[in-house]
Residue frames as qw, qx, qy, qz and C-alpha x, y, z in Angstrom:
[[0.723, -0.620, -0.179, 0.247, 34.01, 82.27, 117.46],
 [0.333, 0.845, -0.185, 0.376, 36.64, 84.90, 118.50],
 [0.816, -0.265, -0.297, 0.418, 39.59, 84.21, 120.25],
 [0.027, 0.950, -0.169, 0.262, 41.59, 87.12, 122.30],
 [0.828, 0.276, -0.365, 0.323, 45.29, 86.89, 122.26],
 [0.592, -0.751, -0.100, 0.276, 47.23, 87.01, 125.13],
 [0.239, 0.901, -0.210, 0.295, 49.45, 89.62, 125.42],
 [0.886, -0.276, 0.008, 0.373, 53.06, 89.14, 125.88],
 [0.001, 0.984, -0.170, -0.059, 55.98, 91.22, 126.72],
 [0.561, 0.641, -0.485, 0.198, 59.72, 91.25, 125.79],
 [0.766, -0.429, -0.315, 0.359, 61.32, 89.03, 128.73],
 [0.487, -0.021, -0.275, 0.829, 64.04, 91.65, 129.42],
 [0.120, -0.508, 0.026, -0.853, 61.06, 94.21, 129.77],
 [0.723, -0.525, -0.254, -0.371, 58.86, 91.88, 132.17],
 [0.696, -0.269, -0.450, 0.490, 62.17, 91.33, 134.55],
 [0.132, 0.278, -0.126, 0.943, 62.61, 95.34, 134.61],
 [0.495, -0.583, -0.369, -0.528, 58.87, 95.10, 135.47],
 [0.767, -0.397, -0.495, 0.097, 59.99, 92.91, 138.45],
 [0.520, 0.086, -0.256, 0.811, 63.04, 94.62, 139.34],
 [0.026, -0.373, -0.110, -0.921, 61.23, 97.93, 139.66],
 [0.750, -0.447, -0.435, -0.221, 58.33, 96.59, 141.59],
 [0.785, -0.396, -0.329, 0.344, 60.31, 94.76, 144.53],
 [0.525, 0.057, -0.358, 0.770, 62.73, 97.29, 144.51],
 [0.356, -0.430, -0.043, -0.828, 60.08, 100.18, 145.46],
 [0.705, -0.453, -0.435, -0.330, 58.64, 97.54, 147.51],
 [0.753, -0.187, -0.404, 0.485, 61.91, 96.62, 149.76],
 [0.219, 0.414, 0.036, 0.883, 62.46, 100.36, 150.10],
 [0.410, -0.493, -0.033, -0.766, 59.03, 100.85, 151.63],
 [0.918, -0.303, 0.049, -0.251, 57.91, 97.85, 153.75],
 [0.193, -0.672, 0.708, -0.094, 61.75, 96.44, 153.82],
 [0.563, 0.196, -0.737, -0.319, 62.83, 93.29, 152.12],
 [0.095, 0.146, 0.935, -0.309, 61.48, 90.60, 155.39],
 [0.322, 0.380, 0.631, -0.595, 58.15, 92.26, 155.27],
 [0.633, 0.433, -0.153, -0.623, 57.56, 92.03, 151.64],
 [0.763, -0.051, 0.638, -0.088, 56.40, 88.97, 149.82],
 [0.246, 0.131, 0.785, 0.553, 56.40, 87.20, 146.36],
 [0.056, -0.660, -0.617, 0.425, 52.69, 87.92, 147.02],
 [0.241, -0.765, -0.022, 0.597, 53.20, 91.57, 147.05],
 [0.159, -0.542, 0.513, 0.647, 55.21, 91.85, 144.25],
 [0.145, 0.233, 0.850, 0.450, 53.59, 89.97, 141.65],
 [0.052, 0.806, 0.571, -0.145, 50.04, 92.17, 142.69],
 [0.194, -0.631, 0.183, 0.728, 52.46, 95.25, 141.93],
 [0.087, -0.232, 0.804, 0.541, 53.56, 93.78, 138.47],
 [0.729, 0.269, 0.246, -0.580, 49.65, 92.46, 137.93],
 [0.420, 0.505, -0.705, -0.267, 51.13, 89.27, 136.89],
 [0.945, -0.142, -0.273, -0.113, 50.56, 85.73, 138.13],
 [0.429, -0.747, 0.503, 0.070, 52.81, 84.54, 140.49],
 [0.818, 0.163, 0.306, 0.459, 54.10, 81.52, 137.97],
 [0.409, 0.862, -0.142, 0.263, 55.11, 84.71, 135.88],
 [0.452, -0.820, 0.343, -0.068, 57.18, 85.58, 138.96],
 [0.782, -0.276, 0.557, 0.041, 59.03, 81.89, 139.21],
 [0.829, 0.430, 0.233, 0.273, 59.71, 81.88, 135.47],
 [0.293, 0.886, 0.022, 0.358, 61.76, 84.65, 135.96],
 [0.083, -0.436, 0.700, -0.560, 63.41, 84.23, 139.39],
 [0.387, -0.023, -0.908, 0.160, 63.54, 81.39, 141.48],
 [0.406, -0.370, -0.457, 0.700, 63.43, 83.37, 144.86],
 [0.019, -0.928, -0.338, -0.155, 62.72, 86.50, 146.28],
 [0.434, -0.688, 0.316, 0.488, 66.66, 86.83, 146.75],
 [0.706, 0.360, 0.554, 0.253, 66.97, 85.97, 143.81],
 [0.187, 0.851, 0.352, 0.341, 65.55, 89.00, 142.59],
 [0.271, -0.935, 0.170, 0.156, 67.19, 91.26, 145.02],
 [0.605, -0.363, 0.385, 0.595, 70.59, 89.45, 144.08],
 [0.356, 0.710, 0.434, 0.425, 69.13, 90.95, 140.08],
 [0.405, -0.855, -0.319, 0.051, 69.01, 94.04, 141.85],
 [0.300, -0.816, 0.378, 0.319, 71.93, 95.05, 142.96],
 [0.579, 0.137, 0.544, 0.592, 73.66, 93.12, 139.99],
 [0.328, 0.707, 0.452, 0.435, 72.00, 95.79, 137.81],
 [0.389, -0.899, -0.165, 0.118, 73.50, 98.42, 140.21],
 [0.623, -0.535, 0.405, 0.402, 76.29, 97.33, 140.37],
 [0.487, 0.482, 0.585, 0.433, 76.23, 97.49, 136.87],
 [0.203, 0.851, 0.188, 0.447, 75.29, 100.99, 135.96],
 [0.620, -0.728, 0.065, 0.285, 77.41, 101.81, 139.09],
 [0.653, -0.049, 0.546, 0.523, 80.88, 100.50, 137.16],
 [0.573, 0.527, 0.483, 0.400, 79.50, 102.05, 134.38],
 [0.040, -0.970, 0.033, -0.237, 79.40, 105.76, 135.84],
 [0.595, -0.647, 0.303, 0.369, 82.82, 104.83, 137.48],
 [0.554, 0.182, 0.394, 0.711, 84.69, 103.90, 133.81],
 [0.339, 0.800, 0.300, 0.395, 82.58, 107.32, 132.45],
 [0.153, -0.957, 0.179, -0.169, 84.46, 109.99, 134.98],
 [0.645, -0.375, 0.414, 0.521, 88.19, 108.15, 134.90],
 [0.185, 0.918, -0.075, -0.342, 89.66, 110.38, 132.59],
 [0.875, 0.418, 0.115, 0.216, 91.56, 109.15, 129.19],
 [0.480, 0.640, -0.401, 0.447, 94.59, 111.41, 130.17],
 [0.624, -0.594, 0.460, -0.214, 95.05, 109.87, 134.11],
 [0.114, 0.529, -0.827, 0.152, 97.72, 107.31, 134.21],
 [0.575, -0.106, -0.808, -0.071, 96.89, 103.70, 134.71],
 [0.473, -0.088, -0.700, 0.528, 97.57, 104.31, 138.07],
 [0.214, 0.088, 0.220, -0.948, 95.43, 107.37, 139.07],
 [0.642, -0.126, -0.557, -0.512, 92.60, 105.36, 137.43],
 [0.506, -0.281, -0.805, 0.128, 92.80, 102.56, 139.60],
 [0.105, -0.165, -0.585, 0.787, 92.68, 105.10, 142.51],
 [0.454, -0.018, -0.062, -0.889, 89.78, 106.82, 141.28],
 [0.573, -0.144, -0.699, -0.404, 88.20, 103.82, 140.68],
 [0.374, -0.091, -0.684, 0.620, 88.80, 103.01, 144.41],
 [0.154, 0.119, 0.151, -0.969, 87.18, 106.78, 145.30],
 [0.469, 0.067, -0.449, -0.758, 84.35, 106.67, 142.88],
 [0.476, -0.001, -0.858, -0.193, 83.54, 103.08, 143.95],
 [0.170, -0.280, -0.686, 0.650, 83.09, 103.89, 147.58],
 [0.066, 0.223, 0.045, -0.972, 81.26, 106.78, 146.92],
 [0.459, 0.025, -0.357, -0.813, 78.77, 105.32, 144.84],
 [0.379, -0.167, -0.909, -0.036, 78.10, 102.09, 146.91],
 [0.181, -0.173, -0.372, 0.894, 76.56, 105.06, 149.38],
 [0.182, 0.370, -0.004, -0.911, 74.52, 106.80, 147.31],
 [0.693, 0.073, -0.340, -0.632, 71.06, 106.60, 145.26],
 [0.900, -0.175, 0.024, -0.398, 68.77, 103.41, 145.60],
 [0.793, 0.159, -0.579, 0.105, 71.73, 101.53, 146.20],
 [0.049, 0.335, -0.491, 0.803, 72.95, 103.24, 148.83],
 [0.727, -0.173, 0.200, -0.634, 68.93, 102.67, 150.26],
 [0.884, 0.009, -0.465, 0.050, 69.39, 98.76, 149.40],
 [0.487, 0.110, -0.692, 0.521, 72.32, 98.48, 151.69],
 [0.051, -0.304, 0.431, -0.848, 70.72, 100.68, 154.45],
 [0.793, -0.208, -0.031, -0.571, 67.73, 98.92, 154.79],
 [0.837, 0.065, -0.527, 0.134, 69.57, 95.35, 154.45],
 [0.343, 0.207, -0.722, 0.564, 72.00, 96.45, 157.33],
 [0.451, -0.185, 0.287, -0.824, 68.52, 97.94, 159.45],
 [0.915, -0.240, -0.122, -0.302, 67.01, 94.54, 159.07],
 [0.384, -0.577, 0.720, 0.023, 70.71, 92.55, 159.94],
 [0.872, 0.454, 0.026, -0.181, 71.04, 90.72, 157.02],
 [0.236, -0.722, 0.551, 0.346, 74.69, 90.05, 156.94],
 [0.569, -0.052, 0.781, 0.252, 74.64, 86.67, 155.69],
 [0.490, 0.752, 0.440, 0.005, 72.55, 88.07, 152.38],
 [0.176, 0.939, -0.232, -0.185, 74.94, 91.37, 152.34],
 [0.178, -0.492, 0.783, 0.336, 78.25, 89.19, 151.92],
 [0.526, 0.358, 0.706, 0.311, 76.30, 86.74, 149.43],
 [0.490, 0.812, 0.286, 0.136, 75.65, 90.23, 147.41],
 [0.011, 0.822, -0.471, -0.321, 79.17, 91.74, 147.81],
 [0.633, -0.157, 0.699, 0.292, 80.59, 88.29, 146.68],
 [0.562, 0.648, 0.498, 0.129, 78.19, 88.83, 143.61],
 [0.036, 0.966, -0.086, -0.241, 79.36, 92.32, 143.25],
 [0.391, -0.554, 0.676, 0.290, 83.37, 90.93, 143.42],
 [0.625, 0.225, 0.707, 0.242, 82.05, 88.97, 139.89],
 [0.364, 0.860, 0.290, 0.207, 81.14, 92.15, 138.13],
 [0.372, -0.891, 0.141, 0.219, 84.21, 94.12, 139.77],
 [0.625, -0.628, 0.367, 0.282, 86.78, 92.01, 139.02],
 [0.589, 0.593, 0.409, 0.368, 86.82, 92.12, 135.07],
 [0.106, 0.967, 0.042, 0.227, 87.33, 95.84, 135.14],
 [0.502, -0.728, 0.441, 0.152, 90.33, 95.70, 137.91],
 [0.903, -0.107, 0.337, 0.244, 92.04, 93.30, 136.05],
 [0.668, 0.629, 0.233, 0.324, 92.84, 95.33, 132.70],
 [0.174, -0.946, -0.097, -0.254, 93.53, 98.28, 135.16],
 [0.814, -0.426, 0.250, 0.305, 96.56, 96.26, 136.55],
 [0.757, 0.470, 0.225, 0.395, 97.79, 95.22, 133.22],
 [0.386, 0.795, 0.161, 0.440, 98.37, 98.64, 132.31],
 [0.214, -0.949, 0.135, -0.189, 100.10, 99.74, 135.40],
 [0.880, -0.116, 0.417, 0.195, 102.05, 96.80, 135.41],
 [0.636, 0.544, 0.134, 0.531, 102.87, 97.66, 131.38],
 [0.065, 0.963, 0.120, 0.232, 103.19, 101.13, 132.60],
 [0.541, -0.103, -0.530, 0.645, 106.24, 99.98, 135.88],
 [0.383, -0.538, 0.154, -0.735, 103.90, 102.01, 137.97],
 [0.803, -0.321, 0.202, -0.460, 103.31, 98.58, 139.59],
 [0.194, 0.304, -0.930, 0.074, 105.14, 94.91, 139.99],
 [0.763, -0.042, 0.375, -0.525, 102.35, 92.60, 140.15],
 [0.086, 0.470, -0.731, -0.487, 102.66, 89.36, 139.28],
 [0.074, -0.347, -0.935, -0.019, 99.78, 87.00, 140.10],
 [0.291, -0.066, 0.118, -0.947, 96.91, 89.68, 139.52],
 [0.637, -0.285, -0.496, -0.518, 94.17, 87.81, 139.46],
 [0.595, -0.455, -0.567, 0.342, 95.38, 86.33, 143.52],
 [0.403, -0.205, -0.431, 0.781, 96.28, 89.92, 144.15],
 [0.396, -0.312, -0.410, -0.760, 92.99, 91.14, 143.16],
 [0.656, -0.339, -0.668, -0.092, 91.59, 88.95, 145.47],
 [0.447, -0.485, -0.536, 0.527, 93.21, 90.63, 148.38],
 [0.077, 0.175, 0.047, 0.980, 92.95, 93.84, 146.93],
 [0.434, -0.344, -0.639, -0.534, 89.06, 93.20, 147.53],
 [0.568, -0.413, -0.550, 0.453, 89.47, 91.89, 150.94],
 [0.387, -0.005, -0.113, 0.915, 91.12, 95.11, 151.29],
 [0.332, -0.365, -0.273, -0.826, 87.70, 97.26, 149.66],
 [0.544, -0.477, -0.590, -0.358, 85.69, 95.17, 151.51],
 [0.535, -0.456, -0.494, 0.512, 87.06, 95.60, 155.11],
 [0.003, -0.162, -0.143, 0.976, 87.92, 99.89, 154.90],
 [0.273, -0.307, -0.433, -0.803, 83.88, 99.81, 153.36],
 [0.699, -0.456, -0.549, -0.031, 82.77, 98.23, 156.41],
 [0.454, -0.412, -0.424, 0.666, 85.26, 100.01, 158.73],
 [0.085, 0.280, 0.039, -0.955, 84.28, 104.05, 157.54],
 [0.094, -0.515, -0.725, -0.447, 80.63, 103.43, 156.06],
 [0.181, -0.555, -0.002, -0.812, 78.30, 106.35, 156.83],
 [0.407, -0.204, 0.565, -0.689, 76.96, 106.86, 160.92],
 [0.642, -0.047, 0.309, -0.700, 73.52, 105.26, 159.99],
 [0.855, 0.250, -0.452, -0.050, 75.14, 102.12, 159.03],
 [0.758, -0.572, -0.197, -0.245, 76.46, 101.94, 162.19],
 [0.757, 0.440, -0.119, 0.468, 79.84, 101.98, 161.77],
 [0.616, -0.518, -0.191, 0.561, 82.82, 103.98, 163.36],
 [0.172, -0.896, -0.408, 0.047, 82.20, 107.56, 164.16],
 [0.438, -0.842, -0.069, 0.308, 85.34, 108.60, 165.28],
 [0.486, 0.854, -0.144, -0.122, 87.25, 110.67, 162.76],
 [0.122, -0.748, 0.646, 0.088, 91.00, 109.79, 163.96],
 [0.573, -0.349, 0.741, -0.010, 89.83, 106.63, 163.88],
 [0.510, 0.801, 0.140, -0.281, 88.70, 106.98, 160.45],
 [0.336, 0.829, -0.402, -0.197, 91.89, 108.34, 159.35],
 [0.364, -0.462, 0.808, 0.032, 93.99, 105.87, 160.69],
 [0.728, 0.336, 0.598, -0.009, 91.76, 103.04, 158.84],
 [0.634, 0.770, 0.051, -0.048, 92.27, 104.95, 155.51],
 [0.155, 0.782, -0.600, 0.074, 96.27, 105.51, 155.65],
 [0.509, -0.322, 0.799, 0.015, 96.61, 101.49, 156.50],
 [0.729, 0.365, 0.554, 0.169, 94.47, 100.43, 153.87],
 [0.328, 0.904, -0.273, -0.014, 96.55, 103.05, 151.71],
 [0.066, -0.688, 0.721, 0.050, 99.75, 101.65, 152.50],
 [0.693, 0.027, 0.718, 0.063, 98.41, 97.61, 152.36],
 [0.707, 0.656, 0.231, -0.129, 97.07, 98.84, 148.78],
 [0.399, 0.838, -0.369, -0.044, 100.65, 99.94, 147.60],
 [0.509, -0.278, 0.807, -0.108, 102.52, 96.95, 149.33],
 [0.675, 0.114, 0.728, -0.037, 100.50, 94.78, 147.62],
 [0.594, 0.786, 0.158, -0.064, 100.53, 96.38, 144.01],
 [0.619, -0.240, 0.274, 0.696, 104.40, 97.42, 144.41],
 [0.130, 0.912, 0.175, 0.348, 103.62, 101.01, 143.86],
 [0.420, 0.263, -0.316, 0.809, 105.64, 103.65, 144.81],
 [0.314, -0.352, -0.562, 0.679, 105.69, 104.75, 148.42],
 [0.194, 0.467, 0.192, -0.841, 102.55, 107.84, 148.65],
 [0.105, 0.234, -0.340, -0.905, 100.86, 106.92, 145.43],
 [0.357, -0.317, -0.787, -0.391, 98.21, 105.98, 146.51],
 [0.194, 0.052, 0.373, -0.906, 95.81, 108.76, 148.59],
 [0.160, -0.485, -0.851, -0.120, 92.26, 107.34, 149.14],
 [0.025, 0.043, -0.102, 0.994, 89.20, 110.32, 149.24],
 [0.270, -0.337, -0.859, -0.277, 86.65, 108.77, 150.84],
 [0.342, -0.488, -0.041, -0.802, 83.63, 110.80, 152.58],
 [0.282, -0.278, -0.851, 0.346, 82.47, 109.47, 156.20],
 [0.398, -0.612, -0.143, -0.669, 79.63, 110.73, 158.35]]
């Protein structure tokens, strides 16, 4: 008698499987109208495969954008330049951050999420985001702090509003087809308050801190 073994893959390739899958799937047919279902016929996997791997089918999307947000961070740390000042870092990081939350298949995640009105999902995946964010911000103080470019003394609470801060000017100048506000002046004005709350709260010096964020 001959027995044929079942073939098994490396877990961290069969979640890429998944990842890849749903995310092509949410992309086309938009994350309400696609199913576990759906995704597991993509992946030609049982659905238990599915459930051993992710609870949910937010789950997975919250995988998703973690793994964005990830390689996201990662192209922000690779184009801050080893001879910018603590403090010109952090700004870039600021720039860079906006700029990529916009663009490529993340940039399509959010645009579809806001076209179906998903809010209550999009703040449960910025919150997630604010877990992979705030490691990186934190060292970025330090050093401006070591540097007296800054006078922080509870960073880890003034991180917290620094966030608030990302999260409210990404929501008030996000591109047109996100539905957002249109009108350049008002635009500008939003960027030169949350420029001045950001140096307030860091106890930077007064201009050094110029935010270059694209709108549509």
């Amino acid at each position: 008698m001959f027995f044929i073994s079942r073939v098994t893959k490396d877990p961290h390739v069969r979640q890429a499987e998944f990842l890849d899958a749903a995310q092509e799937l949410f992309l086309v047919a938009g994350y309400q109208q696609t199913n576990v279902q759906d995704i597991v016929k993509k992946v030609k996997v049982a659905q238990g495969t599915f459930y051993y791997y992710f609870p949910s089918k937010e789950a997975l999307l919250e995988a998703i954008v973690t793994r964005h947000a990830q390689e996201m961070l990662t192209k922000v740390n690779s184009q801050l330049p080893d001879t910018a000042s603590p403090l010109e870092k952090l700004q870039l990081f600021i720039n860079l951050f906006y700029k990529l939350s916009y663009s490529g298949d993340l940039g399509l995640l959010s645009k579809m999420l806001y076209k179906e009105q998903q809010g209550e999902l999009i703040n449960k995946l910025w919150r997630q985001t604010q877990v992979i964010v705030i490691p990186i911000l934190i060292p970025l103080v330090e050093q401006c702090n070591q540097a007296g470019l800054t006078r922080v003394e509870h960073i880890k609470e003034v991180i917290g509003f620094f966030i608030g801060i990302m999260a409210s000017l990404l929501e008030a100048i996000s591109p047109a087809e996100f539905g957002h506000e249109t009108d350049p002046e008002i635009v500008r004005i939003k960027i030169e308050i949350a420029e001045n709350l950001i140096v307030s709260l860091f106890g930077a010096p007064a201009g050094s801190i110029s935010l270059d964020l694209p709108f549509s």
